[in-house]
N, C-alpha and C positions, 0 to 999 in steps of 0.2 A: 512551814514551821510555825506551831502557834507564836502571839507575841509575848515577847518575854523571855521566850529558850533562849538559853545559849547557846550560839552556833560552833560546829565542832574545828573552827579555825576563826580566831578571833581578832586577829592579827596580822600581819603583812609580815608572807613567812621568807619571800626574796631578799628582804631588809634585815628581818627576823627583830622588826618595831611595828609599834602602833602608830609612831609620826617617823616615815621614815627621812633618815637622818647620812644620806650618801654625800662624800665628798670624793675620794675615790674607792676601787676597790681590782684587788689582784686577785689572781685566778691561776690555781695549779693545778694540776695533776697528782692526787692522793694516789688512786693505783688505777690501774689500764689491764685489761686483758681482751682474748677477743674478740668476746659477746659480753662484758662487763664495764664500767669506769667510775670511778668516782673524782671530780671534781669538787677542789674546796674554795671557796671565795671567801676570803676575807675581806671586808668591809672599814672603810674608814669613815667616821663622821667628823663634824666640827665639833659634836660633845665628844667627851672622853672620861665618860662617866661609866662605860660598860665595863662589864670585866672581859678579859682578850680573847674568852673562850668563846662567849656569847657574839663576839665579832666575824665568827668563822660559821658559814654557811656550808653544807657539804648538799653535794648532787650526786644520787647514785643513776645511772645510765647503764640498760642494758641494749645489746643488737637485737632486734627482731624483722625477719623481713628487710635486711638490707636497711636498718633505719636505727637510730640510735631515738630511744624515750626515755622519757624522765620518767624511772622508777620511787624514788623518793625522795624527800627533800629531809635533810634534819638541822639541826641546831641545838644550841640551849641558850634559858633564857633565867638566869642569876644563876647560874651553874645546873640548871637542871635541865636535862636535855630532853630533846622533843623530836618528833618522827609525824612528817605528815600522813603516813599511811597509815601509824599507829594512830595517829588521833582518828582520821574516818573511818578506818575500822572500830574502834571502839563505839563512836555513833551511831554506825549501822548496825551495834548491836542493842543499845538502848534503846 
């Protein structure tokens, strides 16, 4: 990557911060099927300066091969939401 780009994940997307800011954090079950799941984790820091949206990480997981992967990760960040697949996909095509 020359110097200077922007790299197309800028961020520390498990935290979904730049400094990240974990005090605890719960973990459900959004939905389940079964070659599918998404898991949402919600985040708590010691600031509590986000808004509650931005504090919910979501894991999408599919089966392949007897093997659960992490198909995407999303969030949002001041209410605008983000998709890690959508972001490197988009790079890969700039």
């Amino acid at each position: 990557m020359p110097k200077g780009d922007v790299r197309p994940i800028d961020f520390d997307p498990v935290t979904n911060s730049q400094e990240p800011d974990v005090k605890s954090f719960k973990v459900d079950a959004d939905k389940t099927e079964a070659d599918k799941a998404t898991l949402a984790v919600t985040i708590a820091g010691r600031r509590n300066d986000r808004k509650p949206a931005d504090r919910i990480v979501r894991y999408d997981f599919v089966r392949e091969a007897n093997s659960w992967k992490i198909d995407d990760i999303k969030g949002s960040s001041d209410g605008e939401a983000w998709s890690i697949r959508k972001m490197l996909t988009d790079a890969l095509k700039s």
